[in-house]
BADREN-825958 format. One record per residue (C-alpha): residue number from 1; chain; z, y, x. Coordinates in pm, 1 decimal, m for minus. Each point is the difference from the previous one (the first is absolute). Layout:
<sites>
(site NUM; A; (Z; Y; X))
...
</sites>
This chain:
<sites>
(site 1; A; (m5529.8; 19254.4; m1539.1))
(site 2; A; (215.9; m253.4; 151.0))
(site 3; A; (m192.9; m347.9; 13.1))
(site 4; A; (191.8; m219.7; 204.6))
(site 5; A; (420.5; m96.9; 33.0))
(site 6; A; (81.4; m241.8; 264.1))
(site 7; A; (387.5; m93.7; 28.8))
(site 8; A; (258.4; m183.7; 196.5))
(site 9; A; (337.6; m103.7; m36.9))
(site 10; A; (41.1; 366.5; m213.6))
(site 11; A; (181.6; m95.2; m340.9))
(site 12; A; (m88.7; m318.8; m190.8))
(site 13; A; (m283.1; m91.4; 279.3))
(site 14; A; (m7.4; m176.2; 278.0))
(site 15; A; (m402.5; 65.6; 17.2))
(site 16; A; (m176.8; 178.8; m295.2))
(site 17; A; (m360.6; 83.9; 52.7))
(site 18; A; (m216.9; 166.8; m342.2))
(site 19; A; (m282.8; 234.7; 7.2))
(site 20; A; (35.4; 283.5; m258.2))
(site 21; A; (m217.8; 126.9; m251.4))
(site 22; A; (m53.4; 304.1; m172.1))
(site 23; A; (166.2; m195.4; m293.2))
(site 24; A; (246.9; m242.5; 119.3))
(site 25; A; (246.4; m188.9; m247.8))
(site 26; A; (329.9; m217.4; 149.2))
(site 27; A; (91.1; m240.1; m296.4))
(site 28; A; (239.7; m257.2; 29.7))
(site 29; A; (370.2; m126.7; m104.8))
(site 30; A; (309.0; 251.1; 105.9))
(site 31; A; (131.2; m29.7; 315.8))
(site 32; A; (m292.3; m164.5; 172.9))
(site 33; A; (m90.7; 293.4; 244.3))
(site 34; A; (m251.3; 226.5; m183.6))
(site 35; A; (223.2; 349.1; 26.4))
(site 36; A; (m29.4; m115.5; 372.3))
(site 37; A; (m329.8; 72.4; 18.9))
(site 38; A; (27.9; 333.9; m144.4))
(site 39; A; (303.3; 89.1; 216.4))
(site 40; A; (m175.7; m27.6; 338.6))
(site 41; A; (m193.0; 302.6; m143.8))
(site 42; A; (239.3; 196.5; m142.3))
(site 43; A; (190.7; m18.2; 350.0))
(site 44; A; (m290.3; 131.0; 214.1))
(site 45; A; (m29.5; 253.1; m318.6))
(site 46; A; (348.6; 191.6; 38.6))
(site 47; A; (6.3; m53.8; 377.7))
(site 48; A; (m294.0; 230.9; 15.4))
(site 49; A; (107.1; 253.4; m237.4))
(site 50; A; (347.4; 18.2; 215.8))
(site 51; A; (83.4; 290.1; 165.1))
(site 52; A; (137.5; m170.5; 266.4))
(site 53; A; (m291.6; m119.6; 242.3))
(site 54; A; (205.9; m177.5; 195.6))
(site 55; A; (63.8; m247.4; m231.5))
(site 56; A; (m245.4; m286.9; 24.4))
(site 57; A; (82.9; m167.8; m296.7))
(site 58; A; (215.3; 145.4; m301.9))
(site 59; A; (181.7; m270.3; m199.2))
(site 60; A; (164.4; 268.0; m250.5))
(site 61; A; (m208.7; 238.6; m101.9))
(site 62; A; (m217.5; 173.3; m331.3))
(site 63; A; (m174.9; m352.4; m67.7))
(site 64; A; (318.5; m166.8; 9.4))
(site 65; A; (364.2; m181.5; 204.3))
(site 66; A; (m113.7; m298.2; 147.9))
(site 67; A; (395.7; 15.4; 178.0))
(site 68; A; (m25.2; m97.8; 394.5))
(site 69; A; (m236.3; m219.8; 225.4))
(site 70; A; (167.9; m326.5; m118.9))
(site 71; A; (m95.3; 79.5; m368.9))
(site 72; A; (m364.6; 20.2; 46.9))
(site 73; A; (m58.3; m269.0; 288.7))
(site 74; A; (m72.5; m362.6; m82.1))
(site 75; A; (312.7; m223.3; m83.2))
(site 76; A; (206.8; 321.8; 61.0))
(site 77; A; (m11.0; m112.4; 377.5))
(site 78; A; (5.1; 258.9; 262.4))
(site 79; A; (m120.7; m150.8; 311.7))
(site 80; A; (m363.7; m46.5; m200.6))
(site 81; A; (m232.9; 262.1; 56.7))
(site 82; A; (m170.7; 200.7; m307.1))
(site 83; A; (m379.6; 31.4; 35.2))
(site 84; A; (m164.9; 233.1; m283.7))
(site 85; A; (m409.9; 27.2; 38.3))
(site 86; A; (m203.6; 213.9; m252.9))
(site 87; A; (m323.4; 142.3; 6.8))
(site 88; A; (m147.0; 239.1; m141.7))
(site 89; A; (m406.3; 105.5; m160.4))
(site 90; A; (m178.7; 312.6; m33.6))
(site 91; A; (172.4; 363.5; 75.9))
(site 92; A; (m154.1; 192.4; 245.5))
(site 93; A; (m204.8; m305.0; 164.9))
(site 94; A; (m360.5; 32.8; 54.9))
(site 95; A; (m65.5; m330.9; m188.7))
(site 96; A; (184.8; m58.8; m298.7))
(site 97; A; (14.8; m356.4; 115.0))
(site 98; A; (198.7; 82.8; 299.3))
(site 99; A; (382.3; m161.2; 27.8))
(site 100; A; (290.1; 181.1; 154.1))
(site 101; A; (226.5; m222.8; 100.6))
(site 102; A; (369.0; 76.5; 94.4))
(site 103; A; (195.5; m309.4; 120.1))
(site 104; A; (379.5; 33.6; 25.6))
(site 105; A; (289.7; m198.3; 177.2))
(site 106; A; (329.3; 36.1; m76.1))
(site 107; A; (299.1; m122.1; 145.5))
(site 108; A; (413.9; 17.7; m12.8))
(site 109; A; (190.0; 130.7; 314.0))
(site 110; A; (330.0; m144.6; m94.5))
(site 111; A; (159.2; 192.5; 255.0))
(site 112; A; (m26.0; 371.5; m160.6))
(site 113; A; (m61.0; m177.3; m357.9))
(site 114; A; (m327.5; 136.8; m43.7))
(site 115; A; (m366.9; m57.0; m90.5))
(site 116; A; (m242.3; 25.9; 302.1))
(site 117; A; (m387.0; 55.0; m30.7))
(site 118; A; (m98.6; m241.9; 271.1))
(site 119; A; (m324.2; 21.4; m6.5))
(site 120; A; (m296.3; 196.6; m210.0))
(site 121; A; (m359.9; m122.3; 62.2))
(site 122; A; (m297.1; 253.3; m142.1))
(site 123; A; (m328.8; m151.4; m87.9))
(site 124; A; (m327.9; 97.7; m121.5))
(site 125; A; (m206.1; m267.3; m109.6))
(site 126; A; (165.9; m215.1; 178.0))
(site 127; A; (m66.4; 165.0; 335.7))
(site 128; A; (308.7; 173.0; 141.5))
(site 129; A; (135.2; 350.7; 28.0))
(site 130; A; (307.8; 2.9; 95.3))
(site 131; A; (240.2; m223.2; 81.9))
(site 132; A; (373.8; 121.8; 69.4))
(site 133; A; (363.6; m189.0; 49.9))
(site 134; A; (348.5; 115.0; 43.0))
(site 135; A; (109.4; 47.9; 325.6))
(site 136; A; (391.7; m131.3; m8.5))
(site 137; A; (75.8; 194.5; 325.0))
(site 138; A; (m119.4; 336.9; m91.1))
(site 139; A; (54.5; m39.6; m380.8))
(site 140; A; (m343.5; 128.7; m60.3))
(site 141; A; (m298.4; m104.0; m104.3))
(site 142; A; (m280.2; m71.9; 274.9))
(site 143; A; (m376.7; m25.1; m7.8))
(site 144; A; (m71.0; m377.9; 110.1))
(site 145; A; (m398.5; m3.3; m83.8))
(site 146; A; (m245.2; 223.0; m107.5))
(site 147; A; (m316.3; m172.9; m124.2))
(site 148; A; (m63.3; m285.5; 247.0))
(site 149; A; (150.3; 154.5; 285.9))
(site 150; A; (372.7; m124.9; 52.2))
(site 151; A; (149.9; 276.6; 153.6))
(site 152; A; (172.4; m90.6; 321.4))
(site 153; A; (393.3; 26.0; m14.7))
(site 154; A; (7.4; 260.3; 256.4))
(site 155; A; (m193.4; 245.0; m212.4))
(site 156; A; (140.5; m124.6; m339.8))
(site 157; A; (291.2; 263.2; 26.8))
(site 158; A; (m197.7; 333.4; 136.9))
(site 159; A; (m255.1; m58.3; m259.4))
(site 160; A; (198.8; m50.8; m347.9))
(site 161; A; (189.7; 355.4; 78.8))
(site 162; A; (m346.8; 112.2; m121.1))
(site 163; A; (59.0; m121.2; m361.8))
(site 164; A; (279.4; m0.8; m271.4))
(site 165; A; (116.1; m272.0; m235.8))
(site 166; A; (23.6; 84.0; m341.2))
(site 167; A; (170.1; m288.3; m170.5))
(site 168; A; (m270.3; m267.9; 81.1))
(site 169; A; (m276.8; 187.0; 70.5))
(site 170; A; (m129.7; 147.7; 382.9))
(site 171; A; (m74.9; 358.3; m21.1))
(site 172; A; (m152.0; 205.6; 287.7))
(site 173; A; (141.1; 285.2; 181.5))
(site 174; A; (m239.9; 312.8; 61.1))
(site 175; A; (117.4; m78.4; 336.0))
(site 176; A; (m169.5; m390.2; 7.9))
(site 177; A; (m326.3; 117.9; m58.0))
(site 178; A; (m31.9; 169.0; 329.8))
(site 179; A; (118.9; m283.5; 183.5))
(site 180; A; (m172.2; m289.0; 144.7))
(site 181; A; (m352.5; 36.9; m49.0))
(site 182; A; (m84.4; m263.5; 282.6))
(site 183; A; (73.9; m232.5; m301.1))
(site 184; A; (m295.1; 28.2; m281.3))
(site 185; A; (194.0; m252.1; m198.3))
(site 186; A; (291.1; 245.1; m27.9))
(site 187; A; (m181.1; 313.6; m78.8))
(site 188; A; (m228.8; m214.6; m275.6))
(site 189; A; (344.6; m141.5; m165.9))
(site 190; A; (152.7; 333.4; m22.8))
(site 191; A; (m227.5; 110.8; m282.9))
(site 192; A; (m15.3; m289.2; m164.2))
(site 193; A; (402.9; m6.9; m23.1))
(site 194; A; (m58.7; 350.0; m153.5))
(site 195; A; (m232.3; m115.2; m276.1))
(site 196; A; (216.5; m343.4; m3.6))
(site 197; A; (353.5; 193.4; m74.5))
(site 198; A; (m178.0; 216.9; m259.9))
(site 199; A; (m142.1; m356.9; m231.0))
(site 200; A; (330.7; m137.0; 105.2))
(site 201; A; (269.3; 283.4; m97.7))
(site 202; A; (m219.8; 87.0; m362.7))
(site 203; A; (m28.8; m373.5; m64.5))
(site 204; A; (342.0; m19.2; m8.6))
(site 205; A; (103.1; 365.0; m144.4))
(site 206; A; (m219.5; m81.4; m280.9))
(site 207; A; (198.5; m299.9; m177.4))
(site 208; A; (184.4; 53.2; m320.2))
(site 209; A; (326.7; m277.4; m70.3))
(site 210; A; (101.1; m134.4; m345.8))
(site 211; A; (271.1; m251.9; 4.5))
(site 212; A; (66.5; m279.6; m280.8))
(site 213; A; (357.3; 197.6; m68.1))
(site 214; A; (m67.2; 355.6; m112.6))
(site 215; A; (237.3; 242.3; m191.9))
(site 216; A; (85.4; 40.5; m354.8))
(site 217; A; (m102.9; 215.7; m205.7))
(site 218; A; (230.8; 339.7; m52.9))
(site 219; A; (9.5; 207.3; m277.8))
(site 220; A; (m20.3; 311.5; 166.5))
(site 221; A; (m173.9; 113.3; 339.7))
(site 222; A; (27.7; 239.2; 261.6))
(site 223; A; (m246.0; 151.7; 126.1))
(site 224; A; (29.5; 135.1; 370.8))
(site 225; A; (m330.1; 171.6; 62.8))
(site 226; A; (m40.6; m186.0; 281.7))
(site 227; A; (m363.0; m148.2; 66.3))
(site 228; A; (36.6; m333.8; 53.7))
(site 229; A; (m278.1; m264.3; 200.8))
(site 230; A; (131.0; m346.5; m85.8))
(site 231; A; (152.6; m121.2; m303.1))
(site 232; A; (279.6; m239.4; 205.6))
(site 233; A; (58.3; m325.0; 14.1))
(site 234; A; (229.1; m46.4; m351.9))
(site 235; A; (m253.5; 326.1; m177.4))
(site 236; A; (299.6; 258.4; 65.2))
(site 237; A; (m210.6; 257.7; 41.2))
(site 238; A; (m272.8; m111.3; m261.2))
(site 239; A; (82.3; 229.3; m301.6))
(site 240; A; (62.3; 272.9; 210.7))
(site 241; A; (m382.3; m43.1; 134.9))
(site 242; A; (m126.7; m43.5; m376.4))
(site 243; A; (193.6; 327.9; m97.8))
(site 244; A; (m175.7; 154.9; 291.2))
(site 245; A; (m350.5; m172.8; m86.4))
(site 246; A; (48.4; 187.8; m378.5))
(site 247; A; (84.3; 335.2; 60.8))
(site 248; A; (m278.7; 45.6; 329.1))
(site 249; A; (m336.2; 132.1; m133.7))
(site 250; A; (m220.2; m142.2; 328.5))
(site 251; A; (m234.1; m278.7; m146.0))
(site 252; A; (155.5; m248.7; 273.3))
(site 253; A; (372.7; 40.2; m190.7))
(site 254; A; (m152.0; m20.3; m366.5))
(site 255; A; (m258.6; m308.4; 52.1))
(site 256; A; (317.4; m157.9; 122.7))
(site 257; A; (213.0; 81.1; m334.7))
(site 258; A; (m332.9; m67.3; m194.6))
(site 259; A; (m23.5; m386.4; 193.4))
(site 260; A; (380.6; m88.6; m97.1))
(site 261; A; (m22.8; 92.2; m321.8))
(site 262; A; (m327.6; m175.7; m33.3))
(site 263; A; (153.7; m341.8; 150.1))
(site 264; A; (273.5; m10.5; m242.8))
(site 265; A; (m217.5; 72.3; m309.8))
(site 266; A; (m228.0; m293.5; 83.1))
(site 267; A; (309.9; m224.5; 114.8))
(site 268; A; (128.3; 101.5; m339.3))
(site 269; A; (328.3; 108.1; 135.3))
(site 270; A; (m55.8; 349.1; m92.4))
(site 271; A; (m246.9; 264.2; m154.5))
(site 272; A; (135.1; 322.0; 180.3))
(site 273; A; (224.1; 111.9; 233.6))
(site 274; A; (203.5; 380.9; m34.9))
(site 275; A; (230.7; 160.7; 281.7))
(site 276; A; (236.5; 197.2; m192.0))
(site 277; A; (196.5; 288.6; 169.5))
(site 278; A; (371.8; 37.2; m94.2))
(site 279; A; (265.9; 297.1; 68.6))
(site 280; A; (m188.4; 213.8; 276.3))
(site 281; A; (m274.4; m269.4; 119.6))
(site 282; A; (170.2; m127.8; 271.3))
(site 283; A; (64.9; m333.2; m223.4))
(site 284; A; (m200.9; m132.3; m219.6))
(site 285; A; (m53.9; m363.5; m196.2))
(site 286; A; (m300.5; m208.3; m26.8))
(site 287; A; (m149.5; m115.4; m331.5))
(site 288; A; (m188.2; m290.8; m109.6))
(site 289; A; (m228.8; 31.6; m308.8))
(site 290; A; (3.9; m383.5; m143.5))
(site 291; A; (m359.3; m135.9; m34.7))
(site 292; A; (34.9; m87.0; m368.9))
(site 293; A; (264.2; 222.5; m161.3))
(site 294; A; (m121.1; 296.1; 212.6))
(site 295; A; (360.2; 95.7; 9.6))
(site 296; A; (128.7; 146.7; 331.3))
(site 297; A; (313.6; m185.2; 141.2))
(site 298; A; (252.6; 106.8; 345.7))
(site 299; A; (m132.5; m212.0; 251.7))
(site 300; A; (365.5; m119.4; 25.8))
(site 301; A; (m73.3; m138.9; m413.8))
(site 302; A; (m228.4; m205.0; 33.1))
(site 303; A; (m80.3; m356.0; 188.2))
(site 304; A; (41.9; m45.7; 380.1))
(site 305; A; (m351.9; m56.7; 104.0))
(site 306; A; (m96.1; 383.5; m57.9))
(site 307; A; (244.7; 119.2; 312.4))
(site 308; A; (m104.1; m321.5; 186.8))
(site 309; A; (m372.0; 23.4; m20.5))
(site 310; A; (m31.3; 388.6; 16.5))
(site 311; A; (121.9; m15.4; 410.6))
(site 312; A; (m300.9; m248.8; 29.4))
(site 313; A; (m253.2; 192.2; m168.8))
(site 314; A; (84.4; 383.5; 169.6))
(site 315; A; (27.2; m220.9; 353.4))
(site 316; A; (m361.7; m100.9; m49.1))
(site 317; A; (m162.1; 233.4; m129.5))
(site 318; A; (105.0; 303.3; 218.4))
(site 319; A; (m113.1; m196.1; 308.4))
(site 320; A; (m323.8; 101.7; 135.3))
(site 321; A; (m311.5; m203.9; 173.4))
(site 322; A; (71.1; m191.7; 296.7))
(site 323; A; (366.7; m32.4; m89.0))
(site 324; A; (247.6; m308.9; m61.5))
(site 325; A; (189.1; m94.9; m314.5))
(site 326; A; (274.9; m270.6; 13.6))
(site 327; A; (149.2; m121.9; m255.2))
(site 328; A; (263.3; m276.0; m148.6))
(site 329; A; (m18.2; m97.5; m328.9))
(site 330; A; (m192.3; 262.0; m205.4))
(site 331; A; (52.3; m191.8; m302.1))
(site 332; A; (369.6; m18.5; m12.1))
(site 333; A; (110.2; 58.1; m403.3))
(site 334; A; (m398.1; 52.2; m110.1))
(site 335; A; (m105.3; m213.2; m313.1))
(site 336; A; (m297.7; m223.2; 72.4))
(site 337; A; (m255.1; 246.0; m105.7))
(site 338; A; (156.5; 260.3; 231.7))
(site 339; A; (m7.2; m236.9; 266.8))
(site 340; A; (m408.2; m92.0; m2.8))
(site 341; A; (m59.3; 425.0; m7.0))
(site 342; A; (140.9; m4.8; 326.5))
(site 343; A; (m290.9; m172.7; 120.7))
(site 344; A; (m191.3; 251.0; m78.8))
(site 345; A; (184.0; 268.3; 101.8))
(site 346; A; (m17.3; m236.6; 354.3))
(site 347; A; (m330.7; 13.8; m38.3))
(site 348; A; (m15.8; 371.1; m19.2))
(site 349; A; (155.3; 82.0; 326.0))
(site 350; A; (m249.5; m225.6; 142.5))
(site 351; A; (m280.2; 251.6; m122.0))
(site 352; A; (192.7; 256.0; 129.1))
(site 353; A; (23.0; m140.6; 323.0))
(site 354; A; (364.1; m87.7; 18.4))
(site 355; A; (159.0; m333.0; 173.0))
(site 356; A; (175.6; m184.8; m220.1))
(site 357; A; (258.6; m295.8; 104.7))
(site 358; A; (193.9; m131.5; m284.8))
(site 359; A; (283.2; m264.2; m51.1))
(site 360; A; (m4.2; m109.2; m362.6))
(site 361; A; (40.4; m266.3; m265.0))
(site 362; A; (m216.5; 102.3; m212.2))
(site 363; A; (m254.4; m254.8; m138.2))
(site 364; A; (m135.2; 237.5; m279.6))
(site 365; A; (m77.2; 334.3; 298.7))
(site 366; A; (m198.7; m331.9; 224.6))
(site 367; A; (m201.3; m89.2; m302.6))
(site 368; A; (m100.0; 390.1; m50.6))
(site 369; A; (m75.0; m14.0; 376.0))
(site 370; A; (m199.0; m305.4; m34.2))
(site 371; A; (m191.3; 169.8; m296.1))
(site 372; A; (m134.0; 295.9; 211.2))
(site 373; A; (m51.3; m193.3; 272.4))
(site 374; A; (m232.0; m259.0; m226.3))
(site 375; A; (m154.8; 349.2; m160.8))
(site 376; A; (m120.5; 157.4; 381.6))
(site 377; A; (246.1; 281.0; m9.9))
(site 378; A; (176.3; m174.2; 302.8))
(site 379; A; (m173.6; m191.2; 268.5))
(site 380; A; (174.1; m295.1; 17.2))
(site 381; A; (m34.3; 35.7; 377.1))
(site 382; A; (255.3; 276.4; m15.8))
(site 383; A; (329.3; m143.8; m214.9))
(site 384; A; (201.4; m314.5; 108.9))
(site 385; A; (280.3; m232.5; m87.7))
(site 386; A; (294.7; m123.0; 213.6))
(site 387; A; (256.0; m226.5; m150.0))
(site 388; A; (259.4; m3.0; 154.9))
(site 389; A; (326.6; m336.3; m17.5))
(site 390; A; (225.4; m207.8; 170.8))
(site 391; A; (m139.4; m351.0; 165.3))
(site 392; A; (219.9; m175.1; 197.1))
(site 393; A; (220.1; 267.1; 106.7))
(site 394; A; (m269.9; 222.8; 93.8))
(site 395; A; (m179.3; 298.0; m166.2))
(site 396; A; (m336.7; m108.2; m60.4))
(site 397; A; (m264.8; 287.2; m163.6))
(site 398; A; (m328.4; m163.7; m120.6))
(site 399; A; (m309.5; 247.9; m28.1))
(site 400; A; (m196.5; m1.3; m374.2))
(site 401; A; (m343.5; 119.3; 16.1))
(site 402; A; (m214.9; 94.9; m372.6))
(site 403; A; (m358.1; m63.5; m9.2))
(site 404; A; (m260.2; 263.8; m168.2))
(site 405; A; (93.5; m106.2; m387.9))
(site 406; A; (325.9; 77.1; 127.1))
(site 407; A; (137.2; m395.7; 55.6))
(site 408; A; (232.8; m131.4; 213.2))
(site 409; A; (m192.0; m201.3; 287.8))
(site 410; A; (346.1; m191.4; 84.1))
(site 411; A; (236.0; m149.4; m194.6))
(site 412; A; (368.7; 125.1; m42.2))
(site 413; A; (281.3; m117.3; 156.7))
(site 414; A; (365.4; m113.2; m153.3))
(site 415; A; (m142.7; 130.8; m383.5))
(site 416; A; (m17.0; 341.1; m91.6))
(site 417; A; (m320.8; 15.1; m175.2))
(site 418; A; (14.3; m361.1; m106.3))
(site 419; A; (345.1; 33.7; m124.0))
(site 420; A; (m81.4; 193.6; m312.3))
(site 421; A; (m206.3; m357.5; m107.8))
(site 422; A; (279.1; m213.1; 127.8))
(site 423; A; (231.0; 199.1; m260.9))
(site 424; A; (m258.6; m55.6; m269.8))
(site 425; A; (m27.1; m369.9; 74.0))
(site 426; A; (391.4; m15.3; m12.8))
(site 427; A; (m60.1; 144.6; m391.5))
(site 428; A; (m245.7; m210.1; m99.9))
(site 429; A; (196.4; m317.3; 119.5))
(site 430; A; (299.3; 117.3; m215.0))
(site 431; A; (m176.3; 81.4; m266.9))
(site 432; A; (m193.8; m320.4; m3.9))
(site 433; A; (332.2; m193.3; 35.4))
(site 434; A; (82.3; 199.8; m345.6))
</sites>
């Protein structure tokens, strides 16, 4: 689980610091920085899944095209350096309070127009493991500290060729571990990188994407037969998955069938869902059974929130414990109603042991959330609030804690909840007037 994001001059912030919950919410106006937030991740995401470890940071990639170094640095100026910190709970640690934390430096090298890891700093609890910077000479990355010994330049060179870089993370070389043994603190870092790369590489493997602008619906489907492991950032490969999830006969594919189907009957959207082959089952069309007329309908008949809420629901819901689901605005087209099931489908994934990080508008899915909190399904030690807006020129993102009945302990910036009883005051002043 990742529980801290610390940021500088990357996107809309100058400095951003937020811890992270196992259910965090960004709320806020458009445009004032919350997709930021979510970005960071999503870049550290495909950069990791690349199969290019050279590359230290991957602006274009399965999460998403952030374009070039000037699109994702502060004020789009390329002298500023890019600093992105996260850290990370549980995995393989010992305790499951421990924190991995992986502290990256980016810079511009205007000279060969390209993106240069300057610096990576590995921590464990605080207390270093490796430290390593980029070495403009050699064009290589060199081992400056391990634990608190700084190594001394001399030795820097001789002892990185005992470890690889793959994207920003040190691995060892069979051939390190033989090598210096006068030096405990190297020999006692090595295995902790091991165990270190492992938390680090499945915290970030294990992330599912679902952007605010996902695909239409299409009246007839394709299927390839080819097992897909992430829905993708607009659901592209969402129907394919639920085709997938129907026809398997493991209990894994059918609870998953059985849980979307289940979500849309209490959200009222839908009482059943049927994958029906066509020609010689390599296409096939989805239908919608409507919740009242128990009629079936082509996905492509019927409103837009089906095909916009069914990416959000398969993306959750095939993720398993320990992993991370990000998502923009999973209420996008949903009628009220809709909107307040998603808290508990939320809430869900936070029995199952899934990360949540959401960007939404959605007053009616906080009020669900506020409901389970106040009922002891979620601690409210383990869900928070960040709104995020403009002061001043600035991105500012104020933190919004609940209390055990499931209240908010601060008061809300710039509206949002308030507004609904401004509106109402508005009405009762015209009609009084009348």
């Amino acid at each position: 689980m990742f529980c801290e994001l610390n940021l500088k001059n990357f996107k809309a912030y100058e400095r951003l610091s937020i811890e992270l919950k196992p259910l965090t919410f960004l709320l806020g106006p458009n445009n004032s920085g919350k997709s930021s937030i979510l970005a960071a991740l999503r870049l550290l995401h495909q950069t990791v899944k690349s199969r290019d470890r050279s590359v230290s940071l991957l602006l274009n990639g399965v999460m998403g095209e952030f374009g070039t170094y000037k699109d994702i640095v502060h004020g789009n100026n390329t002298r500023k350096q890019i600093n992105i910190r996260c850290g990370i709970m549980g995995g393989d640690f010992a305790s499951g309070t421990d924190v991995l934390s992986i502290d990256l430096k980016y810079k511009y090298r205007p000279s060969l127009k390209e993106l240069i890891l300057k610096r990576a700093e590995i921590c464990l609890n605080d207390d270093i493991i490796m430290v390593t910077r980029y070495a403009e000479d050699t064009e290589r990355r060199i081992i400056q500290k391990i634990a608190d010994y700084e190594i001394p330049p001399a030795s820097q060179s001789s002892l990185s060729k005992g470890f690889e870089t793959m994207n920003f993370l040190p691995f060892p070389l069979a051939s390190s571990l033989k090598q210096h043994d006068e030096l405990p603190e190297f020999k006692e870092s090595i295995s902790k990188i091991f165990m270190i790369n492992r938390v680090a590489v499945s915290a970030f493997h294990n992330m599912e994407y679902i952007g605010a602008m996902r695909i239409p619906p299409s009246r007839i489907y394709l299927f390839s037969g080819e097992k897909r492991d992430r829905v993708g950032p607009s659901g592209e490969n969402c129907i394919n998955m639920l085709t997938m999830y129907s026809m398997k006969k493991d209990s894994q594919s059918k609870n998953i069938f059985k849980k979307v189907t289940k979500w849309l009957k209490q959200a009222c959207i839908a009482s059943d869902l049927k994958i029906i082959p066509l020609s010689d089952h390599r296409y096939f069309e989805l239908r919608i059974q409507h919740p009242q007329t128990e009629e079936y309908q082509n996905l492509a008949d019927i409103g837009y929130g089906h095909s916009q809420i069914l990416p959000v629901l398969v993306g959750g819901y095939h993720l398993n414990k320990g992993s991370t689901f990000l998502a923009e605005e999973p209420e996008i087209h949903l009628h009220p109603i809709s909107q307040a099931e998603l808290g508990d489908f939320f809430s869900e994934l936070y029995e199952n042991g899934v990360q949540s990080l959401v960007e939404t508008h959605s007053e009616y899915m906080i009020l669900r959330l506020q409901q389970h909190v106040a009922q002891g399904r979620i601690p409210p030690e383990d869900i928070v609030f960040y709104y995020v807006y403009a002061n001043n020129g600035k991105k500012v993102v104020v933190r919004l804690n609940l209390d055990k009945r499931g209240r908010f302990l601060e008061e809300w910036p710039e509206g949002f909840f308030p507004e609904r009883l401004e509106e109402a005051k508005k009405l009762s002043k015209i009609r009084f007037r009348n």
